[in-house]
C-alpha positions as CSV (number, residue, x, y, z in Angstrom):
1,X,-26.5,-71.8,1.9
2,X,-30.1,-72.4,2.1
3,X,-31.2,-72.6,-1.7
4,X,-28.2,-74.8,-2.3
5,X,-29.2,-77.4,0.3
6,X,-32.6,-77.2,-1.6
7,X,-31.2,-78.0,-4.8
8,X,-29.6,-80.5,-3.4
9,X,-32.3,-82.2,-1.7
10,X,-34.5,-82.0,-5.0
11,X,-31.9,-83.4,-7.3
12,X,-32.2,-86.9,-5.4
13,X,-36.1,-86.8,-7.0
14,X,-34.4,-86.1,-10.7
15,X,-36.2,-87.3,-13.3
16,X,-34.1,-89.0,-16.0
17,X,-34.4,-92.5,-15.3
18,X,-31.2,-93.7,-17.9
19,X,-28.9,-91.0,-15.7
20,X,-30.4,-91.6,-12.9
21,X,-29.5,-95.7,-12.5
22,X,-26.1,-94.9,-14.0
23,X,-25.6,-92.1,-10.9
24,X,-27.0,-94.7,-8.2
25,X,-24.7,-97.5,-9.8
26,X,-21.7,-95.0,-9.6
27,X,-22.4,-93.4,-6.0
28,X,-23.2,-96.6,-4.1
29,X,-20.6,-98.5,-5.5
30,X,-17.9,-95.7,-5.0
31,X,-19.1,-95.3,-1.6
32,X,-18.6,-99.0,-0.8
33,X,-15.2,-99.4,-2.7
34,X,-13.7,-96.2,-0.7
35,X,-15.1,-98.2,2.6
36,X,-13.3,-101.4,1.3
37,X,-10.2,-99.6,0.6
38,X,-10.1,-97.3,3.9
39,X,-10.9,-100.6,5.9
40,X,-8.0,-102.6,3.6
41,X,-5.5,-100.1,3.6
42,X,-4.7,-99.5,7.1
43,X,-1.4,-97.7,7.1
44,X,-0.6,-96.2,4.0
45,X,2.8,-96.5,2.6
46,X,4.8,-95.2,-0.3
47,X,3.7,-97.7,-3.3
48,X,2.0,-98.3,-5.8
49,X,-0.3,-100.9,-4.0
50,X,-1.4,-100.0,-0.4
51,X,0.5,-96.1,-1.1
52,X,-0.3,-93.8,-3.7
53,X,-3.6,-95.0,-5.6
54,X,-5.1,-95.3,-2.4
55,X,-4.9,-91.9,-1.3
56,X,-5.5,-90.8,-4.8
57,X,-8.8,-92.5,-4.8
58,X,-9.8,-92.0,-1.5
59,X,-9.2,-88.0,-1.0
60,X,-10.7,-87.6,-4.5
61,X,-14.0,-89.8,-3.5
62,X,-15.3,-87.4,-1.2
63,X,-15.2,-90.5,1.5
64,X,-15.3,-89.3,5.1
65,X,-12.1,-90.3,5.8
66,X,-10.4,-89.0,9.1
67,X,-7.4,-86.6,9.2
68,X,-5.1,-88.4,10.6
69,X,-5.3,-91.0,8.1
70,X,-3.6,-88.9,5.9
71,X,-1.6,-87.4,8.3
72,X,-0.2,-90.7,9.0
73,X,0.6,-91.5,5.5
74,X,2.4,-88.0,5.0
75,X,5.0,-89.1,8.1
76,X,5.4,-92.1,6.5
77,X,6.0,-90.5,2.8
78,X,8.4,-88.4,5.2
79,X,10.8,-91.6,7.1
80,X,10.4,-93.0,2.9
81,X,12.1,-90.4,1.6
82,X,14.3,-89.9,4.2
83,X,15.3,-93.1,4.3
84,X,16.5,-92.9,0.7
85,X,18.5,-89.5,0.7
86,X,15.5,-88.1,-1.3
87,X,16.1,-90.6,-4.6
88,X,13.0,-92.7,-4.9
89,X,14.6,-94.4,-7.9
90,X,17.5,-93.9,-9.9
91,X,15.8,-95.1,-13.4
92,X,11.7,-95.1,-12.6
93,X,11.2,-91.2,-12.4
94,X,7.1,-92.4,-12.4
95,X,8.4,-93.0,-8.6
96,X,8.0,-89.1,-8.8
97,X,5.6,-88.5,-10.3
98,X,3.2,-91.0,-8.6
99,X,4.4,-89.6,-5.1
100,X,3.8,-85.9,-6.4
101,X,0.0,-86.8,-7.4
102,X,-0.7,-88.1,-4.4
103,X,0.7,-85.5,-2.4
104,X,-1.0,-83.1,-3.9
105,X,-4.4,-84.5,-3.7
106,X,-4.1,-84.2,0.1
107,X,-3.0,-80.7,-0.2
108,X,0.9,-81.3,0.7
109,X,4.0,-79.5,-1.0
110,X,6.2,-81.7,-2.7
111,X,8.8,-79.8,-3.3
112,X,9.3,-79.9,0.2
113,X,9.2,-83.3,2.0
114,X,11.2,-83.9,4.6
115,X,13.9,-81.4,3.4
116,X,13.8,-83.0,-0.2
117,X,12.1,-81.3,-3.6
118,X,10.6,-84.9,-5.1
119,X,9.8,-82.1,-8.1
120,X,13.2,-81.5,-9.2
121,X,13.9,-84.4,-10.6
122,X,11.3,-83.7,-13.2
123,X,13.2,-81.1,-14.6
124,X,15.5,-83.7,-16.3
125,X,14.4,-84.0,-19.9
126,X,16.4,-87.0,-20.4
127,X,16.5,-89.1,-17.3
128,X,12.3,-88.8,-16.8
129,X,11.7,-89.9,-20.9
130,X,14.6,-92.8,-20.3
131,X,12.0,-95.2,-19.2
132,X,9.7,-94.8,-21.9
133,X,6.3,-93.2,-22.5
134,X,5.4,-93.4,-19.7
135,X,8.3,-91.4,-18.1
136,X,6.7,-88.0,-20.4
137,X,2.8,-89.0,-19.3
138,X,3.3,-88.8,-16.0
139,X,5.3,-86.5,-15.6
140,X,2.8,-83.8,-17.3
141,X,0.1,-85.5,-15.2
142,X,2.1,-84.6,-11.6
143,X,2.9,-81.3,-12.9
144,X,-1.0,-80.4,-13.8
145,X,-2.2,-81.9,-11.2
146,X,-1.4,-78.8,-8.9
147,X,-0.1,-76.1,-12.0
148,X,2.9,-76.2,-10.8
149,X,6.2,-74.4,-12.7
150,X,8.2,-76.6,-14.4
151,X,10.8,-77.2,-11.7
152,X,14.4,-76.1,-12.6
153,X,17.3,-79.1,-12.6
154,X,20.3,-77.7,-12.5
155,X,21.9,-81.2,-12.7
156,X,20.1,-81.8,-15.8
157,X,22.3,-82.4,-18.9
158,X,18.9,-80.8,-20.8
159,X,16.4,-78.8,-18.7
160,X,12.9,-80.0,-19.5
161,X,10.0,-78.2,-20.4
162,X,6.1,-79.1,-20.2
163,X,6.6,-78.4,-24.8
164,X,9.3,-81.4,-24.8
165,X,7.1,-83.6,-22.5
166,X,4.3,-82.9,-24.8
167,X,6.5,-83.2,-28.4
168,X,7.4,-86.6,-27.1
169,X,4.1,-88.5,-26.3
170,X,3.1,-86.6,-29.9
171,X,5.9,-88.3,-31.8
172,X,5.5,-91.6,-30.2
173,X,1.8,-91.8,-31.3
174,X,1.5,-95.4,-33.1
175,X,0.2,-95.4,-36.6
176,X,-2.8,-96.5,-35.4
177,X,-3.7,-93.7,-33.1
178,X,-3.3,-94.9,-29.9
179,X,-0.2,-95.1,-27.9
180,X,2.0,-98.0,-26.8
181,X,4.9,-99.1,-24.2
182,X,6.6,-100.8,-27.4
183,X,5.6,-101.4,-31.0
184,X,3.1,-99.8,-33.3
185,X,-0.1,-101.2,-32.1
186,X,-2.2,-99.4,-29.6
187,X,-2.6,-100.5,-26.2
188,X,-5.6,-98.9,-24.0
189,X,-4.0,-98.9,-21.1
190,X,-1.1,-96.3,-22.4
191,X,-3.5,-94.8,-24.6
192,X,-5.9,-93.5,-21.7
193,X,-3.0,-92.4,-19.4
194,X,-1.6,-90.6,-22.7
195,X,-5.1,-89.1,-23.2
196,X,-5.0,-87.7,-19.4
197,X,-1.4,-86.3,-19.7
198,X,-3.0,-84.4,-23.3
199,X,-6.3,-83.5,-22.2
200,X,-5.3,-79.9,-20.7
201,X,-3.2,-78.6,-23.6
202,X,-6.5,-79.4,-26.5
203,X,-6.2,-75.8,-27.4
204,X,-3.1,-77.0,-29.3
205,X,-3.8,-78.0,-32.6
206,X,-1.5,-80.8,-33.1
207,X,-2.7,-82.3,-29.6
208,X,-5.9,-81.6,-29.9
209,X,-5.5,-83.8,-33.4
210,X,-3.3,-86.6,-32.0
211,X,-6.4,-86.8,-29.1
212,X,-9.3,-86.9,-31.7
213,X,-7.1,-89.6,-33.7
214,X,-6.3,-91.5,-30.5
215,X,-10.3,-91.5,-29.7
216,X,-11.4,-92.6,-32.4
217,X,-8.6,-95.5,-32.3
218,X,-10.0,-96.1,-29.1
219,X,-13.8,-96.5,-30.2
220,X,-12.4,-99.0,-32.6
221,X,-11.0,-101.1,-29.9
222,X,-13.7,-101.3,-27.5
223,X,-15.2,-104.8,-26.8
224,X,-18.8,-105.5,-28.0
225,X,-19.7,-105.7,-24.2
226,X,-18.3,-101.6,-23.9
227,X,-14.9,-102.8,-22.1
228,X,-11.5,-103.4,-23.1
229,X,-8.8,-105.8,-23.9
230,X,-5.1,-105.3,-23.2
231,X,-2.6,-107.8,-24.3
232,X,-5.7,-110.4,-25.2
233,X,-6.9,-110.5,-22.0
234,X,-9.9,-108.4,-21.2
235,X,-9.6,-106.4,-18.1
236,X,-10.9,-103.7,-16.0
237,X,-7.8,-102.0,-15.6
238,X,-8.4,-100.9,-19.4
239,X,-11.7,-99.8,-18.2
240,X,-10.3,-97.4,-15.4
241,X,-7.5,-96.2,-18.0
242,X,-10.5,-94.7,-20.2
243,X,-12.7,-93.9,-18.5
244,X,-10.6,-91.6,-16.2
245,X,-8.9,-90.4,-19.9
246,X,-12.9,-89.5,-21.0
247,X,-13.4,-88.1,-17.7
248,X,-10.6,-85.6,-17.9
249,X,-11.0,-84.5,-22.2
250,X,-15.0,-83.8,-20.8
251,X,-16.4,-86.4,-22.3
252,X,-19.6,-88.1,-20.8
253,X,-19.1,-91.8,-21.2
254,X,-22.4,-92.1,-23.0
255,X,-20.9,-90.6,-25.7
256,X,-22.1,-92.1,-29.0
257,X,-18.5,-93.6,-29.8
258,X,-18.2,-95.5,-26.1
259,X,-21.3,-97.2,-26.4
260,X,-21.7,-100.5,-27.8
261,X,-24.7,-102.4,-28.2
262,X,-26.1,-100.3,-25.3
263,X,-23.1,-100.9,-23.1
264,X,-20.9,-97.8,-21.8
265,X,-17.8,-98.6,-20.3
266,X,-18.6,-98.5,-16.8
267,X,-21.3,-101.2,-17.6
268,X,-18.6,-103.1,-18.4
269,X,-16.4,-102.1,-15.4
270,X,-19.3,-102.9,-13.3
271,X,-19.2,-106.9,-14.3
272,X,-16.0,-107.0,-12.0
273,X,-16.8,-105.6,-9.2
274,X,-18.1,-108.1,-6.0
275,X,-19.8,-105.7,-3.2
276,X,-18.3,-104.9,0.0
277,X,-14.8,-107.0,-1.9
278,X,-13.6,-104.1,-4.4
279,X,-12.7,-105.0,-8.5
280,X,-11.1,-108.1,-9.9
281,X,-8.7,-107.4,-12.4
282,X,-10.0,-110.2,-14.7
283,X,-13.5,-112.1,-14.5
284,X,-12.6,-115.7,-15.2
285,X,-11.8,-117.6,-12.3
286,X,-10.5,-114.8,-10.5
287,X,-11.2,-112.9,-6.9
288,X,-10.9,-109.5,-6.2
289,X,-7.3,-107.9,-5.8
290,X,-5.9,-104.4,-4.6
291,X,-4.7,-102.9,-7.5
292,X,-7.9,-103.4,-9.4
293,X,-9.8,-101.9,-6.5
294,X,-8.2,-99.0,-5.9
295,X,-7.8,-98.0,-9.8
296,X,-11.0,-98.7,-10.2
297,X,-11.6,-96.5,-7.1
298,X,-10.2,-93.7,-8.5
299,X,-11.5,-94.4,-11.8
300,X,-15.3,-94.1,-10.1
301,X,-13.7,-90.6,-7.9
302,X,-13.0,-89.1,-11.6
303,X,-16.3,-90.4,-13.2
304,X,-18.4,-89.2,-10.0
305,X,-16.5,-86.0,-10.2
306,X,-17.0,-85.3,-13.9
307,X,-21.2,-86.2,-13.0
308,X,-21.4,-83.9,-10.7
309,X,-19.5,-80.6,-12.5
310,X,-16.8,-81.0,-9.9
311,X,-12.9,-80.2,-10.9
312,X,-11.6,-83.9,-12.4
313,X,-9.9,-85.5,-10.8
314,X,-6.0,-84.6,-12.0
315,X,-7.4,-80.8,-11.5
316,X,-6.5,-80.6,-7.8
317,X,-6.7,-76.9,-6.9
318,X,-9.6,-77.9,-4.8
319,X,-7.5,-80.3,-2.9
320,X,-7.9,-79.6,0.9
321,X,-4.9,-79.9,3.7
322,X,-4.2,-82.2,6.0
323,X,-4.4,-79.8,8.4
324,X,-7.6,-78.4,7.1
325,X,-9.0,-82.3,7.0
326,X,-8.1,-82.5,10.7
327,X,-10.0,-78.9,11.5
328,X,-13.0,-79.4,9.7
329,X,-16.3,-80.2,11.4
330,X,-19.6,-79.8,10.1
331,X,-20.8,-76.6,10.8
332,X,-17.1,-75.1,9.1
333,X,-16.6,-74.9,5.2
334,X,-13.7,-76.1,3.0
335,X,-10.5,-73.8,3.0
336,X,-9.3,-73.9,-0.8
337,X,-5.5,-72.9,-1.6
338,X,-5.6,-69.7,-3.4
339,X,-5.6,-69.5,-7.3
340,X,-5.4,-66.0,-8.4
341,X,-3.4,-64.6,-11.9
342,X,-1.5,-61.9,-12.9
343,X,-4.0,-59.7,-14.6
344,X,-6.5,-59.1,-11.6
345,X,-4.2,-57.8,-9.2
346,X,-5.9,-54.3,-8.9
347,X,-9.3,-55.5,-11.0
348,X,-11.8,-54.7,-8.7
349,X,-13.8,-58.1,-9.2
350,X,-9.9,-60.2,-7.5
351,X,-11.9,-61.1,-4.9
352,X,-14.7,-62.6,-6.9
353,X,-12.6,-64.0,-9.3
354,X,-10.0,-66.0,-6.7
355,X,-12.4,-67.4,-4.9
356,X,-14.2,-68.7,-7.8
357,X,-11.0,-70.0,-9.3
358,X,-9.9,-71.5,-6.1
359,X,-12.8,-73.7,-5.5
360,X,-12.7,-74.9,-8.8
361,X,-15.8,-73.2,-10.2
362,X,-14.4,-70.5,-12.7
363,X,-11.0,-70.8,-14.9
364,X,-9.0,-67.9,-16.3
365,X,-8.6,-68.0,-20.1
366,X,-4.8,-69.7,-19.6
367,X,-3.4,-70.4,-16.2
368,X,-2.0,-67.2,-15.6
369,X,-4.4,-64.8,-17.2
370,X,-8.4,-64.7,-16.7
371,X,-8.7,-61.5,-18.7
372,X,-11.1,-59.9,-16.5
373,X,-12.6,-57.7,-18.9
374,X,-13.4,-59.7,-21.7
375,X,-16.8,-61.3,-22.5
376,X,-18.4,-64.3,-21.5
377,X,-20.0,-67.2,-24.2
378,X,-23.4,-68.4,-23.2
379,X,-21.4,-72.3,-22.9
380,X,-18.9,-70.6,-20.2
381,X,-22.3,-69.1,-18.6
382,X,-23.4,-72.4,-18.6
383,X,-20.2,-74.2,-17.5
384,X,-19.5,-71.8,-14.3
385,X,-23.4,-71.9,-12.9
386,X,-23.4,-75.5,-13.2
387,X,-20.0,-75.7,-11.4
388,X,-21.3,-72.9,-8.7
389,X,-24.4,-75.3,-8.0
390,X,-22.5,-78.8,-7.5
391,X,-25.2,-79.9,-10.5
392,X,-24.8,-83.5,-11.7
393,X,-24.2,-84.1,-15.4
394,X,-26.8,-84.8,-17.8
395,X,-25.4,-86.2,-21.5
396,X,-29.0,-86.5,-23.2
397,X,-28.3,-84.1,-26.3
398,X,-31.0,-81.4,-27.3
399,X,-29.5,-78.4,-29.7
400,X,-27.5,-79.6,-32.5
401,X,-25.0,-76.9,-32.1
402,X,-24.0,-79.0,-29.1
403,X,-22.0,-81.9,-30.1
404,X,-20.8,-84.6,-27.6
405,X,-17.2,-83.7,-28.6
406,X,-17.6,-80.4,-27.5
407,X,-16.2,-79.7,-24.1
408,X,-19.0,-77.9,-22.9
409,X,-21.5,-80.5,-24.1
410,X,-22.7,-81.8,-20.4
411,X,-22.5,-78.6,-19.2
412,X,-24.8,-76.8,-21.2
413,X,-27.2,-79.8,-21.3
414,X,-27.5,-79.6,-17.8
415,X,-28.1,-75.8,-17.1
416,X,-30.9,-77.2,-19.4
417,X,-32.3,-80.2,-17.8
418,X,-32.4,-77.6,-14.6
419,X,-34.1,-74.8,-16.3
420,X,-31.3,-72.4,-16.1
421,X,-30.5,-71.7,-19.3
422,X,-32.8,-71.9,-22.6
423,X,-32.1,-72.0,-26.3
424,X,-32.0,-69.4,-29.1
425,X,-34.2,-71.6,-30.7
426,X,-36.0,-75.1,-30.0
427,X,-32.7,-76.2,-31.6
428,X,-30.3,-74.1,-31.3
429,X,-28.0,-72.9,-28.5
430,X,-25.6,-71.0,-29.8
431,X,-22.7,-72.0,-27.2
432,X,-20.3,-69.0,-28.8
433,X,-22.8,-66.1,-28.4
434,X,-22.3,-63.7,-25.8
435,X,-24.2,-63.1,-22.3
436,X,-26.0,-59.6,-22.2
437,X,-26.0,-58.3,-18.3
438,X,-29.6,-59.0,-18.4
439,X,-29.5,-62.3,-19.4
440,X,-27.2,-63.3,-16.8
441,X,-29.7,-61.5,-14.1
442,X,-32.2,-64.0,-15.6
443,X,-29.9,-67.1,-15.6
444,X,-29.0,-66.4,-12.1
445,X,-32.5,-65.9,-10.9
446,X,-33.2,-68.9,-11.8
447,X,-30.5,-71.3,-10.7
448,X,-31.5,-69.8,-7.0
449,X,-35.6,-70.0,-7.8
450,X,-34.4,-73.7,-8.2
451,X,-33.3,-73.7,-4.5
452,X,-36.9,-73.0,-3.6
453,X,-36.5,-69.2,-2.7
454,X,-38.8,-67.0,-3.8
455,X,-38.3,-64.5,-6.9
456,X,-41.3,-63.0,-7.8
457,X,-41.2,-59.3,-7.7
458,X,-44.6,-57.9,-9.1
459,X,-43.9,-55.0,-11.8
460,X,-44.4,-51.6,-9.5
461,X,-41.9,-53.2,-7.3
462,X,-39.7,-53.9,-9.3
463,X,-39.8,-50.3,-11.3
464,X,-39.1,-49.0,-8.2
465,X,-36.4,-51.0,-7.3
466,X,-34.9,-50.5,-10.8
467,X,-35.5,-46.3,-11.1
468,X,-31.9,-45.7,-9.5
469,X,-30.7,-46.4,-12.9
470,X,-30.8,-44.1,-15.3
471,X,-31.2,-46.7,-18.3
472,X,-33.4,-49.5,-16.3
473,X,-36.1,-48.5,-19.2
474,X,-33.7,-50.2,-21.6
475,X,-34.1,-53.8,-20.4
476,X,-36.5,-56.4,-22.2
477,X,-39.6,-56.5,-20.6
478,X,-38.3,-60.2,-19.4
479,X,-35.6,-59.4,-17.4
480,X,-37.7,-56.7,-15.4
481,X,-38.2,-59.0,-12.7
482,X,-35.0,-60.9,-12.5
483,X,-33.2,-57.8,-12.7
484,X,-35.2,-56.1,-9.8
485,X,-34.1,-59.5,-7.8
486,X,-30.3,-59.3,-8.5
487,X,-30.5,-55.4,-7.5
488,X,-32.3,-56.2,-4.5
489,X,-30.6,-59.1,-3.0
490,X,-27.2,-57.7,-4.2
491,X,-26.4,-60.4,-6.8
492,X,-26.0,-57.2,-8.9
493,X,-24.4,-53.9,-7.6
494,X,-26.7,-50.6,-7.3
495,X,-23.4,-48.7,-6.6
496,X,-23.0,-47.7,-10.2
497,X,-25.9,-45.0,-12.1
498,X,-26.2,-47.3,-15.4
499,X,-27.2,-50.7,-15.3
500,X,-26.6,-51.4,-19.1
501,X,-29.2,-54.1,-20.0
502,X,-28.3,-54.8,-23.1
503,X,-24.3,-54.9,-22.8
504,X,-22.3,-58.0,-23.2
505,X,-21.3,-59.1,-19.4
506,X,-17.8,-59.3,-19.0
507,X,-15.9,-62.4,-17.2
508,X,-15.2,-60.2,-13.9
509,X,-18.7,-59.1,-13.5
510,X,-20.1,-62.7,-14.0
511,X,-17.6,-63.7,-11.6
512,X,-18.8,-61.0,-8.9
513,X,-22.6,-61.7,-9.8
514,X,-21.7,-65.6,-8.9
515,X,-19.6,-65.1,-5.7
516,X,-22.9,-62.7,-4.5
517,X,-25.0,-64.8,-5.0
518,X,-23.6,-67.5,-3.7
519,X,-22.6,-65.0,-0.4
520,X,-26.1,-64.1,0.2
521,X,-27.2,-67.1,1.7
522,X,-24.4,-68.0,3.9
């Protein structure tokens, strides 16, 4: 699309010189990791070094890597499992659950490989929780990673369910906040991967509460220099660990309670990486290693991703195929698996809507319901046009009704910084308000007058344009123009005889305004 590939091209000249370095840092040394990892990791294998992480990081990078390198790993996940009668472990059901991550980030099916559901055994309350915390965090994270259904195990002496998974990382919070493998201090490590396996169920209370807890624990911990120690010994592993956890709960990693002494974490994670060798895992008389360079690959992946409005990185319904990897050229565009839900199927916006939701610009209101017809908050507005235009994040703060632990916070600050959206006030946002149909037509007018296209429409044009509705005369004297625009390019339907100005816009027409005016372009 023509205005997109404008935007694109002027965002390289933003402005903001603190987010700016930080996004250089993060790009160029991503890019050079996801080399040294391709380059290192020949021929993929199931594992947790050379296997798994790898592929994680490297299909979640955006690194040009070639089909068949995937391909290749996916026949050898294949003569693994086979090889083992489909029981990775008998004890370790992370062996699962690391398998089922990866997997899905390359757009495969676990549930069948080679014959075998690797899923299954995550049905089994009892045998995935026997190892520990760990056995409950991953398991949530392999499930979410896709939103897949809890798979049903039969075998199971108690049949799990994603409420026990999340009851038992809840009770096993330590007294400090945090989360540990034994005992009742904290460790970061668990603590982050706990925060990632919590970070899509916040609109629990008691999770949401255990996650504020845990953060705060967290801020307490942090090293003067913005990194972390684990078991005495400062690391960058505890790095990755939180900054993929702030990555995934939507919080920028300049947020006020991450930033010591003018150090973020990635500052810190920086210190221990050696270009064109990958991460060491600690500084002191130490050389790079494999484990600490892929984690901190797909540490960068999720931090990159988060920058850049992109779905995080455990949010996978963007993942593309194998098969689709090996099709693609240049001049083709990405196939995304299909995310629809339940009440849409005869809404006439379903189109809209599931391809919104597939590419990972637009979520329903729960997994399985978008409620269609409901109305839109200006921060949702926000969230979906910075998602639609691949914008990179911007943390500096300007309303006050816009905290950095609100999950909207980067989003609405960077429909800002881009001139999409304005304030109520010099202040104020108001993230809850709705969006009137006219102030969407502005909103949207905007993000593509960004792109460098044209979208002045003098007033007798664009009376003319607007006199097929009967209550055009309604709109603020504003929205004339940007009105007349969406009409005329189609970003707004002129199939209907009212345009109602001054209604709220519901989530289905947002979605259709979006997906035009993303179309019109092609």
């Amino acid at each position: 699309m023509r205005f997109l590939c404008i935007i694109l091209t002027v965002l390289l000249s933003f402005c903001s010189s603190s987010f700016a370095a930080e996004k250089i840092n993060i790009e160029a040394t991503l890019s050079d990791t996801a080399k040294y990892v391709y380059e290192t990791v020949k021929n993929p294998e199931v594992g947790s070094v050379g296997g798994e992480w790898a592929i994680l990081g490297l299909a979640r990078s955006g690194y040009d890597v070639p089909g068949e390198y995937y391909r290749d790993y996916y026949e050898n996940v294949k003569k693994y499992v086979i090889s083992v009668n489909g029981n990775l472990h008998n004890k370790k059901y992370t062996e699962y659950s690391r398998l089922l991550v990866a997997l899905t980030a390359i757009g495969k099916n676990p549930s069948d490989v080679a014959g075998y559901n690797l899923m299954k055994p995550l049905g089994d309350y009892e045998k995935t929780v026997w190892q520990g915390i760990n056995g409950p965090v991953w398991a949530l994270i392999a499930l979410d990673c896709g939103n897949y259904e809890m798979p049903v195990n039969e075998n199971a002496s108690v049949q799990a369910t994603r409420e026990m998974y999340i009851n038992k990382i809840l009770e096993s919070q330590t007294s400090d906040g945090g989360w540990a493998l034994t005992g009742d201090i904290a460790d970061v490590d668990v603590t982050g991967m706990a925060l990632q396996a919590l970070s899509k169920y916040r609109d629990n209370e008691n999770v949401n509460n255990a996650i504020e807890r845990a953060l705060i624990c967290m801020s307490q911990k942090q090293n003067e220099n913005g990194g972390f120690s684990s078991w005495s010994t400062e690391n960058s592993e505890s790095c990755v660990q939180m900054i993929v956890a702030l990555s995934e709960l939507g919080v920028p990693i300049s947020d006020e309670r991450f930033v010591k002494k003018g150090k973020t974490i990635f500052d810190s994670l920086y210190t221990y990486y050696t270009p064109g060798n990958g991460f060491m895992h600690v500084k002191e008389g130490s050389e790079t290693n494999l484990m600490a360079t892929e984690q901190a690959l797909y540490c960068m992946a999720a931090l990159d991703r988060f920058a850049k409005g992109k779905n995080s990185l455990y949010s996978m319904s963007d993942a593309i195929t194998v098969a689709e990897k090996e099709a693609v050229s240049e001049k083709t565009e990405e196939v995304y698996p299909i995310k629809t839900f339940s009440d849409i199927a005869e809404h006439k916006n379903k189109t809209a809507i599931e391809s919104l939701a597939s590419r990972g610009i637009i979520n329903g209101k729960s997994e399985k319901m978008f409620e269609p017809d409901a109305t839109m908050t200006r921060a949702e507005f926000a969230t979906i046009v910075v998602n639609a235009l691949n914008l990179p994040g911007n943390s500096e703060k300007k309303f006050s009704d816009v905290n950095s632990s609100d999950w909207f916070f980067s989003y609405v600050n960077t429909a800002y910084a881009f001139g999409i959206v304005n304030g109520i006030s010099e202040t104020e946002f108001n993230p809850n308000g709705t969006i009137t149909r006219e102030e969407a037509a502005v909103m949207l007018t905007r993000a593509v007058a960004y792109g460098g296209v044209d979208t002045e429409i003098d007033v007798f044009e664009a009376r003319n344009i607007l006199a097929q509705f009967f209550d055009y005369v309604k709109a603020s004297d504003w929205a004339i123009s940007s009105l007349a625009f969406s009409v005329r390019e189609g970003i707004v339907s002129d199939e209907v005889m009212e345009i109602k100005p001054k209604e709220a816009v519901k989530r289905g027409e947002i979605a259709q305004m979006i997906y035009n005016m993303l179309e019109i372009e092609k």
